[in-house]
TORKOLTOR-319232 format. One record per atom (N, C-alpha, C): residue number from 0; residue in three letters; chain; atom name; x negated, y negated, z negated. Coordinates in Angstrom, 2 decimals. Example, Ala and Ser with C-alpha at 12.3 -4.5 7.8 and 13.67 -1.06 7.14 Angstrom:
<vexses>
(vexse 0; ALA; A; N; (-13.19; 5.69; -7.80)),
(vexse 0; ALA; A; CA; (-12.30; 4.50; -7.80)),
(vexse 0; ALA; A; C; (-13.20; 3.30; -7.80)),
(vexse 1; SER; A; N; (-12.85; 2.25; -7.08)),
(vexse 1; SER; A; CA; (-13.67; 1.06; -7.14)),
(vexse 1; SER; A; C; (-12.90; -0.03; -7.87)),
</vexses>
This chain:
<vexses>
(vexse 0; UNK; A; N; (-0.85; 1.17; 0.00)),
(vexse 0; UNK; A; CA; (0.00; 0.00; 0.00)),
(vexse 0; UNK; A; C; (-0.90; -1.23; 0.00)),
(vexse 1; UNK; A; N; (-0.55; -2.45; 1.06)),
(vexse 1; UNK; A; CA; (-1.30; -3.54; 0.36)),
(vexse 1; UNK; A; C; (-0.27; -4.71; 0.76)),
(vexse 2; UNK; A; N; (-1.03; -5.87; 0.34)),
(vexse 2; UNK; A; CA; (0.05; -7.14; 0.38)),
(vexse 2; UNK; A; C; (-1.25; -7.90; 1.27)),
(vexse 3; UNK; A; N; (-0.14; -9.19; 1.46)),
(vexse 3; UNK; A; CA; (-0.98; -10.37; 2.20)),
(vexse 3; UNK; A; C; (-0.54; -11.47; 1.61)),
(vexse 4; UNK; A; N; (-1.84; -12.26; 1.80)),
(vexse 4; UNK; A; CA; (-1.80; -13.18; 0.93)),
(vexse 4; UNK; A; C; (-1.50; -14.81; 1.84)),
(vexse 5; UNK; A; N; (-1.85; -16.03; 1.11)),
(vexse 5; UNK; A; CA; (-1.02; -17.24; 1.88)),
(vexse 5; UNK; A; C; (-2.02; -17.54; 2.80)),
(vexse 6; UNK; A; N; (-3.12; -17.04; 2.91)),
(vexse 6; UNK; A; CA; (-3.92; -17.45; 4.25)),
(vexse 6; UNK; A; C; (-4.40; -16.21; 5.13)),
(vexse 7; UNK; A; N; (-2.83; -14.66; 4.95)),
(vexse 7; UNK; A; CA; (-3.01; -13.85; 5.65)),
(vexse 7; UNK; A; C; (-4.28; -12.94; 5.77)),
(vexse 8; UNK; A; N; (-4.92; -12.78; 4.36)),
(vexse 8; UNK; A; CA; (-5.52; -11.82; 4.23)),
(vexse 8; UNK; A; C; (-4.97; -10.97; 3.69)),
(vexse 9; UNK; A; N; (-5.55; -9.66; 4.21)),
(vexse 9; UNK; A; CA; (-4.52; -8.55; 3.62)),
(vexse 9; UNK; A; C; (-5.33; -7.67; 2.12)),
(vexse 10; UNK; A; N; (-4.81; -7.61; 1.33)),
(vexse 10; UNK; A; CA; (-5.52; -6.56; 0.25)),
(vexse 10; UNK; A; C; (-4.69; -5.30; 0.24)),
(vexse 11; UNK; A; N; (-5.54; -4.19; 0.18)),
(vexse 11; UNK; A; CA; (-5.52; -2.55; -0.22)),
(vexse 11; UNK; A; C; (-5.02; -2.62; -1.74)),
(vexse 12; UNK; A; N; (-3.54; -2.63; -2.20)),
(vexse 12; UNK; A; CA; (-3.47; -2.73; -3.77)),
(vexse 12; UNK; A; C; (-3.10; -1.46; -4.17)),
(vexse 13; UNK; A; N; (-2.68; -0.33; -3.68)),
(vexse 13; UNK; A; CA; (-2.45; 1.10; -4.09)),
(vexse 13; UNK; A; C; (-1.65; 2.20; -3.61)),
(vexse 14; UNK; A; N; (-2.48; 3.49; -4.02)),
(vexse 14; UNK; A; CA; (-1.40; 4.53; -3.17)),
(vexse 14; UNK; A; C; (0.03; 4.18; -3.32)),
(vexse 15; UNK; A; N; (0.88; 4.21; -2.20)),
(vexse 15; UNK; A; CA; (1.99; 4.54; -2.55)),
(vexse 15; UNK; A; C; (2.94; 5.64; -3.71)),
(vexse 16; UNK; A; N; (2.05; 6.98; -3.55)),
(vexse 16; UNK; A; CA; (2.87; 7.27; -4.48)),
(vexse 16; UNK; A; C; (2.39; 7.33; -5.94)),
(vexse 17; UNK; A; N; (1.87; 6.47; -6.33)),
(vexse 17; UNK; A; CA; (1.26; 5.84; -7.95)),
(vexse 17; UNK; A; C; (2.35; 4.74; -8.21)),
(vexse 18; UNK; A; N; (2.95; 3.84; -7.08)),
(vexse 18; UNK; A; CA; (3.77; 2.76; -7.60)),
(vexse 18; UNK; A; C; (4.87; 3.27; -8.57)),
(vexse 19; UNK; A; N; (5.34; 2.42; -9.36)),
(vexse 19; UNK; A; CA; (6.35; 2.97; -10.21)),
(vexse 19; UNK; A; C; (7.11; 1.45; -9.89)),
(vexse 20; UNK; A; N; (8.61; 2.38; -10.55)),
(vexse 20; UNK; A; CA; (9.72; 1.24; -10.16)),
(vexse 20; UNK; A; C; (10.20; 1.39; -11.19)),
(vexse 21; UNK; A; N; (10.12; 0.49; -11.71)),
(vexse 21; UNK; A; CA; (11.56; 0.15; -13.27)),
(vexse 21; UNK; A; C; (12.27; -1.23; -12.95)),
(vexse 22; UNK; A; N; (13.45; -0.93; -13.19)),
(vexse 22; UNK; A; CA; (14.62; -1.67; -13.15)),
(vexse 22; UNK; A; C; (14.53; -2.44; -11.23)),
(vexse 23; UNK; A; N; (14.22; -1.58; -10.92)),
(vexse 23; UNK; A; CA; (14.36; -2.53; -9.43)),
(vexse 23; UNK; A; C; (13.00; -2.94; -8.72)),
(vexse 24; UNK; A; N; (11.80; -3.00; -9.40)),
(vexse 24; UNK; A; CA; (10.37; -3.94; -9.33)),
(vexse 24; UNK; A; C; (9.32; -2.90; -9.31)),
(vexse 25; UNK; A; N; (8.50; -3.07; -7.92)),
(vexse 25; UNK; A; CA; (7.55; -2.63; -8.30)),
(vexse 25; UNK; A; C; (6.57; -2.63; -8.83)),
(vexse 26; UNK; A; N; (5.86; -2.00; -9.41)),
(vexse 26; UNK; A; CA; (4.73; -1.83; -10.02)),
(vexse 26; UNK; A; C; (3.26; -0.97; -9.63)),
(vexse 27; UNK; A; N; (2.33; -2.04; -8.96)),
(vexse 27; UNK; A; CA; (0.89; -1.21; -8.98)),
(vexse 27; UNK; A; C; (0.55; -1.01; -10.09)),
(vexse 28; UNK; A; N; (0.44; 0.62; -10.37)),
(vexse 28; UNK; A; CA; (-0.56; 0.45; -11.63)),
(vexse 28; UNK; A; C; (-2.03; -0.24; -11.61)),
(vexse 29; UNK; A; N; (-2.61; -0.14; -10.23)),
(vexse 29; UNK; A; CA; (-4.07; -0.27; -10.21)),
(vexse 29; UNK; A; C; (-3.88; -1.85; -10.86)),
(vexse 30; UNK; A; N; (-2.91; -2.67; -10.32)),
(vexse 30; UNK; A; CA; (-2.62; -4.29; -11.12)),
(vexse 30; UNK; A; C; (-2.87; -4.13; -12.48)),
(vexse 31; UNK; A; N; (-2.29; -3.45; -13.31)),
(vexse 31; UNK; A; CA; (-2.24; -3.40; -14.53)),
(vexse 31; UNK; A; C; (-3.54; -2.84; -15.04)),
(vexse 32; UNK; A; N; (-4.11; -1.83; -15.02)),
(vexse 32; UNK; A; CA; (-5.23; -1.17; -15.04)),
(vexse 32; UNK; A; C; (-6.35; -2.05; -15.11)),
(vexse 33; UNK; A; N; (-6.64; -3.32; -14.01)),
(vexse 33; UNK; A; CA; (-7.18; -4.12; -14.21)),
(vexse 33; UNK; A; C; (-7.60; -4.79; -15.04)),
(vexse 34; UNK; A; N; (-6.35; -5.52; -15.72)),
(vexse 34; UNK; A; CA; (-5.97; -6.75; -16.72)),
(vexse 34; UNK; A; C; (-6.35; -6.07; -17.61)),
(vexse 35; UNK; A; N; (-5.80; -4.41; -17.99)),
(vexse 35; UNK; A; CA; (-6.68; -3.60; -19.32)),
(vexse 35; UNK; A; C; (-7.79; -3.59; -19.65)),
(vexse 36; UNK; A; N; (-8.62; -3.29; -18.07)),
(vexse 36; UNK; A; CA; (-9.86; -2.65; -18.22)),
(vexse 36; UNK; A; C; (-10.90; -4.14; -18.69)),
(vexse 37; UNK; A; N; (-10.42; -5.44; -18.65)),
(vexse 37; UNK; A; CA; (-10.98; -6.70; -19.33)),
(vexse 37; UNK; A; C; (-11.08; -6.74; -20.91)),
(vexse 38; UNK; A; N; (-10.03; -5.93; -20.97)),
(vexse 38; UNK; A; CA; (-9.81; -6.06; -22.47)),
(vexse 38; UNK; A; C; (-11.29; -5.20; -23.26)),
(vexse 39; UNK; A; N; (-11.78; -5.83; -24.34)),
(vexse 39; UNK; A; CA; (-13.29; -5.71; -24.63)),
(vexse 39; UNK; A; C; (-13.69; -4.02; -25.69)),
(vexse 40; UNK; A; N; (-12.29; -3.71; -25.64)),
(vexse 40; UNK; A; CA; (-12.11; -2.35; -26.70)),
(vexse 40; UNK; A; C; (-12.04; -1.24; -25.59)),
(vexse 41; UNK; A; N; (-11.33; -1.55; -24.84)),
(vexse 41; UNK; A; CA; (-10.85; -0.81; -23.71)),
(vexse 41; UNK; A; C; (-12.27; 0.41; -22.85)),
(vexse 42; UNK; A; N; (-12.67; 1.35; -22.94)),
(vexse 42; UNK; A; CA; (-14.02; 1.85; -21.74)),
(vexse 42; UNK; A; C; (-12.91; 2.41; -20.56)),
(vexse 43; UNK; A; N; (-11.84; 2.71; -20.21)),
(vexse 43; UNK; A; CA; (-11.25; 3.25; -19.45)),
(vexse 43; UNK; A; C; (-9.53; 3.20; -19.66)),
(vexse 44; UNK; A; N; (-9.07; 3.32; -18.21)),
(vexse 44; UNK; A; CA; (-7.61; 3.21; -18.49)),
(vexse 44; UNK; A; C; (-7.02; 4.06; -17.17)),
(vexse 45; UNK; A; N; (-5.84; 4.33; -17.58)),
(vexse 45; UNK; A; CA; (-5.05; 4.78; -16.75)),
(vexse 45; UNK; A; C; (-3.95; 4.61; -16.77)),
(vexse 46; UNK; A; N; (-2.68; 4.24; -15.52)),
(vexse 46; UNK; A; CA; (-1.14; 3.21; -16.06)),
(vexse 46; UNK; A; C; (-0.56; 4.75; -15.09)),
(vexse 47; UNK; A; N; (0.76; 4.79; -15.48)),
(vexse 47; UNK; A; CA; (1.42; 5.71; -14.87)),
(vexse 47; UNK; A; C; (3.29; 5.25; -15.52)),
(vexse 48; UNK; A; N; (3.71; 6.04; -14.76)),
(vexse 48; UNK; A; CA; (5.41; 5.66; -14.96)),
(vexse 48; UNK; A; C; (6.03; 7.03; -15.39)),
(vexse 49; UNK; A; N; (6.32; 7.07; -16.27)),
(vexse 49; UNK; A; CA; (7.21; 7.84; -17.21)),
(vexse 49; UNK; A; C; (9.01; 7.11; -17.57)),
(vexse 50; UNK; A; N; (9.76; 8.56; -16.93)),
(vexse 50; UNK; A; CA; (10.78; 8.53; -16.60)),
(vexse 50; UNK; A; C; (11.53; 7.63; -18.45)),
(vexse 51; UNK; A; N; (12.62; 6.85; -17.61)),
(vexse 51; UNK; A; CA; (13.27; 5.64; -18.32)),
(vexse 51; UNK; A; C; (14.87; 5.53; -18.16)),
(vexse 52; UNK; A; N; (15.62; 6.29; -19.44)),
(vexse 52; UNK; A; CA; (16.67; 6.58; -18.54)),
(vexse 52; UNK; A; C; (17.46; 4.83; -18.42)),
(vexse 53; UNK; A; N; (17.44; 3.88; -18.98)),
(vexse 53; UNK; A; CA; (17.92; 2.81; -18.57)),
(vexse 53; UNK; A; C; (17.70; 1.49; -17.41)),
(vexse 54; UNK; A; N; (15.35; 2.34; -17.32)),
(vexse 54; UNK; A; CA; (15.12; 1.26; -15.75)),
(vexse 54; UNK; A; C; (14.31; 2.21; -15.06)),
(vexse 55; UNK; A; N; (14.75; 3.86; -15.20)),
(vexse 55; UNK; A; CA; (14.21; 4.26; -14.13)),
(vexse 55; UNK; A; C; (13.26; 4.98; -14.32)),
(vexse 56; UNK; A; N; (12.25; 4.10; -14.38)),
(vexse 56; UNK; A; CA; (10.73; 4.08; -14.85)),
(vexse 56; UNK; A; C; (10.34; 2.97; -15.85)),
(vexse 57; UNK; A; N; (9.37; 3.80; -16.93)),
(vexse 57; UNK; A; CA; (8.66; 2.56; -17.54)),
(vexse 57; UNK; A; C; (7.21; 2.75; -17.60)),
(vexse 58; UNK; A; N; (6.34; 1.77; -17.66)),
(vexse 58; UNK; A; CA; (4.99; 1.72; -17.25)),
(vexse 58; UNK; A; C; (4.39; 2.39; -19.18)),
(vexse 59; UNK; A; N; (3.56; 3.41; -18.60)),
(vexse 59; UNK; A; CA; (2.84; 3.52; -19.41)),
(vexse 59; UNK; A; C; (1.42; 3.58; -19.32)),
(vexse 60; UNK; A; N; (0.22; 3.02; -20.41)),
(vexse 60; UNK; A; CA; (-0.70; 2.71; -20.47)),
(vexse 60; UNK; A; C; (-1.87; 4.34; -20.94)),
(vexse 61; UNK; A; N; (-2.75; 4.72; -20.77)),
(vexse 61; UNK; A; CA; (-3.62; 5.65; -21.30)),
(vexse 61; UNK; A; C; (-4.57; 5.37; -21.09)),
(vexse 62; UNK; A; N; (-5.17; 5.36; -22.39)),
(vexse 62; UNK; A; CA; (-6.34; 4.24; -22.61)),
(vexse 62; UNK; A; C; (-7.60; 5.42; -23.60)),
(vexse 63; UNK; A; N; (-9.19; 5.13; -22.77)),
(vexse 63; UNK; A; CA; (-9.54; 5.73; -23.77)),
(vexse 63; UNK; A; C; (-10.64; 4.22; -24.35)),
(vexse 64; UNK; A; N; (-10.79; 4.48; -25.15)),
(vexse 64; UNK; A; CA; (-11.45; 3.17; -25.92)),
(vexse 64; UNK; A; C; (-13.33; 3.35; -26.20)),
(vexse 65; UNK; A; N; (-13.66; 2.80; -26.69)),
(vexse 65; UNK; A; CA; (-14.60; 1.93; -27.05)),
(vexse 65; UNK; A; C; (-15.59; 2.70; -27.83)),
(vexse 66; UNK; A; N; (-16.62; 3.82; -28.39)),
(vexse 66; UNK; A; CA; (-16.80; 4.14; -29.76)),
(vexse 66; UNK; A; C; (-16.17; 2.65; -30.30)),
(vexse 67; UNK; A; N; (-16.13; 3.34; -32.21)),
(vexse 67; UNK; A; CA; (-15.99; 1.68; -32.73)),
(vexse 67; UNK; A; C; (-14.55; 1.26; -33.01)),
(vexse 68; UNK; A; N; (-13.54; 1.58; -31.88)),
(vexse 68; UNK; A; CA; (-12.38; 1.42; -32.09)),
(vexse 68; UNK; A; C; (-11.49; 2.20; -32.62)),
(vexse 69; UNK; A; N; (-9.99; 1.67; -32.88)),
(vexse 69; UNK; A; CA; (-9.72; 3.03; -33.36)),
(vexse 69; UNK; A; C; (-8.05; 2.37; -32.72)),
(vexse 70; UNK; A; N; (-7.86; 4.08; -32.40)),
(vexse 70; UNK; A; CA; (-6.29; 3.65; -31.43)),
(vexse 70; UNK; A; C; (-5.18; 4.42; -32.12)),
(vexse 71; UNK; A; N; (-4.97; 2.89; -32.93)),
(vexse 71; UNK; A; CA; (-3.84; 2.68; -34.16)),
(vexse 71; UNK; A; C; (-2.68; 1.99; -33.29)),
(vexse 72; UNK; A; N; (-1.81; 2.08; -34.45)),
(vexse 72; UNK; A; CA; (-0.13; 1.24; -33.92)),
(vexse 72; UNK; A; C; (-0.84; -0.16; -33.73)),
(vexse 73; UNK; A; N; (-2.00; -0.64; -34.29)),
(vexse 73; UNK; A; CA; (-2.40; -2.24; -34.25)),
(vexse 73; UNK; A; C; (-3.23; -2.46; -33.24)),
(vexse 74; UNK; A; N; (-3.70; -1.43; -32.48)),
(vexse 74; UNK; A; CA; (-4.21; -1.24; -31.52)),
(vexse 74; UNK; A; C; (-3.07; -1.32; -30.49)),
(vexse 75; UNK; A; N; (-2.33; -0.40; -29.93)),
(vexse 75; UNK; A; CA; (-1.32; -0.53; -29.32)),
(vexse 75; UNK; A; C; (-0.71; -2.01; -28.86)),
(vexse 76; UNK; A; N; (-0.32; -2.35; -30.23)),
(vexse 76; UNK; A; CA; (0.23; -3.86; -30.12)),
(vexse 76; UNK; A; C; (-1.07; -5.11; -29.32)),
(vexse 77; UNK; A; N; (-1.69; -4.82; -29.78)),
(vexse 77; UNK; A; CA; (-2.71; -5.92; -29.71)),
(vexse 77; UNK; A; C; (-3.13; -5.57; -27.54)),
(vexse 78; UNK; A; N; (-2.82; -4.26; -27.52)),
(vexse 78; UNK; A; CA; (-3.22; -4.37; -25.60)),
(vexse 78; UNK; A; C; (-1.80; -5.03; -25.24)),
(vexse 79; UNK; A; N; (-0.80; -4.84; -25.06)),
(vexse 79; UNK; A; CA; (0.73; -4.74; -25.21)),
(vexse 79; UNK; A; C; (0.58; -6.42; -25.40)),
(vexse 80; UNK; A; N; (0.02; -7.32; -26.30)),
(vexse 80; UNK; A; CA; (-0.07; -8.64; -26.76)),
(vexse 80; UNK; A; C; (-0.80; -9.26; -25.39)),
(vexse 81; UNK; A; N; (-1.77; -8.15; -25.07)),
(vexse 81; UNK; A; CA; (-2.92; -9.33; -24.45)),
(vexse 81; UNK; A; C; (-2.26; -8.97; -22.62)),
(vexse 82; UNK; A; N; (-1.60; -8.18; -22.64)),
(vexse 82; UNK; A; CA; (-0.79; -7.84; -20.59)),
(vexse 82; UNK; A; C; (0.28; -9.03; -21.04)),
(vexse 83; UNK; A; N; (0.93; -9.19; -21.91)),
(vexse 83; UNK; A; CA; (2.00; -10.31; -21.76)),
(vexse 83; UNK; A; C; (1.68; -12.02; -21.75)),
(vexse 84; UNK; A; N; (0.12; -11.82; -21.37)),
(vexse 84; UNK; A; CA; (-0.01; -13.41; -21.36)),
(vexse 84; UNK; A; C; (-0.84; -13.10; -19.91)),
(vexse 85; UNK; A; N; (-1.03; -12.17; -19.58)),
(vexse 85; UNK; A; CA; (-1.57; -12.10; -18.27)),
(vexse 85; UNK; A; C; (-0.89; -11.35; -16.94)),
(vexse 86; UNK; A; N; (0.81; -11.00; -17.34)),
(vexse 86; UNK; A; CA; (1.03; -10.40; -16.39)),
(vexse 86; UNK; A; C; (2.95; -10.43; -16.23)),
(vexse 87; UNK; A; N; (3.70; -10.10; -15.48)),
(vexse 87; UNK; A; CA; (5.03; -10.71; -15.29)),
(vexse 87; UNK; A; C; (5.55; -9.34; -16.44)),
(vexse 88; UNK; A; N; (6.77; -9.67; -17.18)),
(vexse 88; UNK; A; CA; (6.96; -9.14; -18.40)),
(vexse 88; UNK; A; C; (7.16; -7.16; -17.85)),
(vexse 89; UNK; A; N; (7.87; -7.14; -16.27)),
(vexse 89; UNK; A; CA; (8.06; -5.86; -16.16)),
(vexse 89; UNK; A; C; (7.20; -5.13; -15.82)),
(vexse 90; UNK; A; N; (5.92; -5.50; -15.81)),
(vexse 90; UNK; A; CA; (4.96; -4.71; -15.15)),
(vexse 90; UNK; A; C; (4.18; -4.39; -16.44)),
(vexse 91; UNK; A; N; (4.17; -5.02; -17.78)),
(vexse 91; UNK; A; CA; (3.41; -4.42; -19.10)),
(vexse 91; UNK; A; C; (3.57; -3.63; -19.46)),
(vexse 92; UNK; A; N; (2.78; -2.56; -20.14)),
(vexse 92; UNK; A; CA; (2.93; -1.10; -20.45)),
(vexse 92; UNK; A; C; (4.04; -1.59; -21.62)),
(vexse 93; UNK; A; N; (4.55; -0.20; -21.77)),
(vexse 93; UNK; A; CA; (5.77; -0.43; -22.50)),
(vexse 93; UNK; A; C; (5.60; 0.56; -24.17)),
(vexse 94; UNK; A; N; (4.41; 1.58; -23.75)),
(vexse 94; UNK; A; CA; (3.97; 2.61; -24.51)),
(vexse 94; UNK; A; C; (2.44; 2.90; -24.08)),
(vexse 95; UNK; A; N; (1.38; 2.62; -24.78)),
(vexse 95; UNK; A; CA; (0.19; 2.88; -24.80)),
(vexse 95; UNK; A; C; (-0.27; 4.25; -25.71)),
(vexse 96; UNK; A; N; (-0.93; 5.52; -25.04)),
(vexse 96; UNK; A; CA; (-1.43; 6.70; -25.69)),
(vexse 96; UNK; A; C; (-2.66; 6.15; -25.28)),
(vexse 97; UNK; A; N; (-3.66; 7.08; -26.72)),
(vexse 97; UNK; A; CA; (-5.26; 6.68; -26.50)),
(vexse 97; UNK; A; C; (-5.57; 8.59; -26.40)),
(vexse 98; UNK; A; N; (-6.85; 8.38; -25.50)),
(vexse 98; UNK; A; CA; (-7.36; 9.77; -25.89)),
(vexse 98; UNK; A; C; (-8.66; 9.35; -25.80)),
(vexse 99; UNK; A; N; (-9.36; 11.23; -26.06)),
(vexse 99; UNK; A; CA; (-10.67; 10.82; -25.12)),
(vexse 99; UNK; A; C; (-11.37; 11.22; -24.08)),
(vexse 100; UNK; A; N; (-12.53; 10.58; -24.07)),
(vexse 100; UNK; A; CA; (-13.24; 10.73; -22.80)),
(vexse 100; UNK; A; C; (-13.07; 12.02; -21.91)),
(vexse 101; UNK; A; N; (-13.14; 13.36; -22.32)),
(vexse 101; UNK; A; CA; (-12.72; 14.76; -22.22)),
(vexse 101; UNK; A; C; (-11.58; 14.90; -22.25)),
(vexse 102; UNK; A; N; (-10.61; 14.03; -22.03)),
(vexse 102; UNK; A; CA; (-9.19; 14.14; -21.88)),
(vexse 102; UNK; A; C; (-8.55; 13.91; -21.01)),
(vexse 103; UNK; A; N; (-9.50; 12.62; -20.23)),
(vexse 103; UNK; A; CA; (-8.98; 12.46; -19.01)),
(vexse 103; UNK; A; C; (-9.16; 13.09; -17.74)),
(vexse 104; UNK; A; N; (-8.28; 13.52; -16.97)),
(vexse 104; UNK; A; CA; (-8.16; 14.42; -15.96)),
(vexse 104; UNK; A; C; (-8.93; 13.72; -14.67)),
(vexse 105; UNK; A; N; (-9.73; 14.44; -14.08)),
(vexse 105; UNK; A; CA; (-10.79; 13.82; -12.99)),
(vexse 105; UNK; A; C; (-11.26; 14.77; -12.22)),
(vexse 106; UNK; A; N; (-11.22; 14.17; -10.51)),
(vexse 106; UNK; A; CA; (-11.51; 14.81; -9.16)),
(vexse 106; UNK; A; C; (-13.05; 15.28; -10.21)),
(vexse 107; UNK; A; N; (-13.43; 16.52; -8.94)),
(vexse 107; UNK; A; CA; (-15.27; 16.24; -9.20)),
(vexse 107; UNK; A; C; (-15.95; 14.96; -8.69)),
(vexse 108; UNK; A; N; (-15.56; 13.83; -8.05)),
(vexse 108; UNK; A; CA; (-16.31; 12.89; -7.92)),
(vexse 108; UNK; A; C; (-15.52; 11.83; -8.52)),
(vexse 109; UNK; A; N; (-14.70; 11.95; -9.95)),
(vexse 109; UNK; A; CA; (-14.97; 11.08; -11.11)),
(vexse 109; UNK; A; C; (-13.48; 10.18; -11.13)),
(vexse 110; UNK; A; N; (-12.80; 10.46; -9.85)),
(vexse 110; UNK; A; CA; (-11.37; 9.67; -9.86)),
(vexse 110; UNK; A; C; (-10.52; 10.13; -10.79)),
(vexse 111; UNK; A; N; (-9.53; 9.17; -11.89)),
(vexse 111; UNK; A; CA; (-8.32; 9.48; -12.21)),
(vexse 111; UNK; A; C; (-7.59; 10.46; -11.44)),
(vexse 112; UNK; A; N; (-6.93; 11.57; -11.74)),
(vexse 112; UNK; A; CA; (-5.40; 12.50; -11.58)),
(vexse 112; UNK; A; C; (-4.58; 12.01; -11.88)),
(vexse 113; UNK; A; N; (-3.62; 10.49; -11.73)),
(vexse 113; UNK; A; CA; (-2.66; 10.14; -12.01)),
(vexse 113; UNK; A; C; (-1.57; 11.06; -11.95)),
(vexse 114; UNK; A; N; (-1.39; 11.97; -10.61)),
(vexse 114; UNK; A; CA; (-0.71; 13.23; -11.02)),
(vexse 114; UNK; A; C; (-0.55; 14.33; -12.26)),
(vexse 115; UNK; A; N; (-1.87; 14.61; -12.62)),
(vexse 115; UNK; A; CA; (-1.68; 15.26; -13.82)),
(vexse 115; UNK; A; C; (-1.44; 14.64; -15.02)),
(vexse 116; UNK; A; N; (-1.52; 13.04; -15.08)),
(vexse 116; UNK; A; CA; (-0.97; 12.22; -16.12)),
(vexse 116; UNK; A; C; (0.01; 12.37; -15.97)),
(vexse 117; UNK; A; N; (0.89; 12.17; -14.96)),
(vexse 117; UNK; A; CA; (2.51; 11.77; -14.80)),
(vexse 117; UNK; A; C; (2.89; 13.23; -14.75)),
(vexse 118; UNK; A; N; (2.60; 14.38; -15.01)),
(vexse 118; UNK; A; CA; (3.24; 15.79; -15.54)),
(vexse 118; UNK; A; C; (2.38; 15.68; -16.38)),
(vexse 119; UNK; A; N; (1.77; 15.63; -17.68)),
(vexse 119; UNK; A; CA; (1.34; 15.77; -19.17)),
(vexse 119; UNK; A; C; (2.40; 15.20; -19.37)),
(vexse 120; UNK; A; N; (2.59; 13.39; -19.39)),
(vexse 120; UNK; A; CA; (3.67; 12.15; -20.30)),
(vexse 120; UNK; A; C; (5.19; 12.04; -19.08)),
(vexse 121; UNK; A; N; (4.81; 13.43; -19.08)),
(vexse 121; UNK; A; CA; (6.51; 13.05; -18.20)),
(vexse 121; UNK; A; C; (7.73; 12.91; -19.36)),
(vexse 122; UNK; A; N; (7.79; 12.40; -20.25)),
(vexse 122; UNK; A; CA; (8.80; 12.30; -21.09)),
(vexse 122; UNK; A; C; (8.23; 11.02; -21.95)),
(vexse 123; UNK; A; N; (9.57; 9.90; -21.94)),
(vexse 123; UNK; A; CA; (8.97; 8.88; -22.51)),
(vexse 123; UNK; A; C; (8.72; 8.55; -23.95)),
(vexse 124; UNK; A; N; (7.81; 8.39; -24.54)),
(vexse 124; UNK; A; CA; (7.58; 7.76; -25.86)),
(vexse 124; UNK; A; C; (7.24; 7.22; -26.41)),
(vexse 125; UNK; A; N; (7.72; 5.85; -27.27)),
(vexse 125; UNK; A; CA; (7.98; 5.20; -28.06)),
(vexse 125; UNK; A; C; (6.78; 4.39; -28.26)),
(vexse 126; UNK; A; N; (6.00; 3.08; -28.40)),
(vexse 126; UNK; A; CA; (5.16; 2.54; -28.51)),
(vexse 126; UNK; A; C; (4.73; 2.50; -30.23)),
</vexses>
């Protein structure tokens, strides 16, 4: 998928089937993923859409962190705090899980399995 911009350049923003739709809107995860991966706790992320029975889809965050950190409910809040000043309200994760490094699912040359995320958290839960 990509968009174009006001002086008709075009950007590559993501597979099609990674977009998630809640309430009507799409959502690149790779957008969101971004704005995470700034965040200074953050070593890795992954956004995926877990089924929402009132919009469909809702964006969820999987995050592995930092040594050092620790991925508490105050943790949660505090990524969740810092996408809502950098991003339009429907595209913020709605539920952030932390794991680790050995948790996340990866090609042999090192890519996210957003597929095997979105069948692990196929059922939504609770921030």
């Amino acid at each position: 998928m990509g968009k174009r911009d006001a002086e008709g350049y075009f950007f590559l923003v993501d597979r099609k089937k990674n977009m998630i739709i809640t309430g009507g809107e799409n959502v690149f995860p790779s957008e969101v993923e971004n704005v995470l991966a700034t965040y200074p706790a953050v070593k890795d992320v992954a956004v995926i859409g877990v089924p929402d029975e009132k919009w469909g889809e809702t964006v969820k965050a999987v995050v592995i962190l930092h040594p050092g950190y620790q991925g508490d409910a105050a943790m949660k809040k505090e990524l969740i705090e810092y996408c809502k000043e950098r991003m339009a309200g429907f595209k913020r994760p709605k539920s952030v899980d932390f794991i680790g490094d050995d948790e996340m699912p990866r090609t042999a040359t090192g890519k996210i399995l957003h597929r095997v995320l979105r069948e692990r958290y196929g059922t939504w839960s609770e921030v």
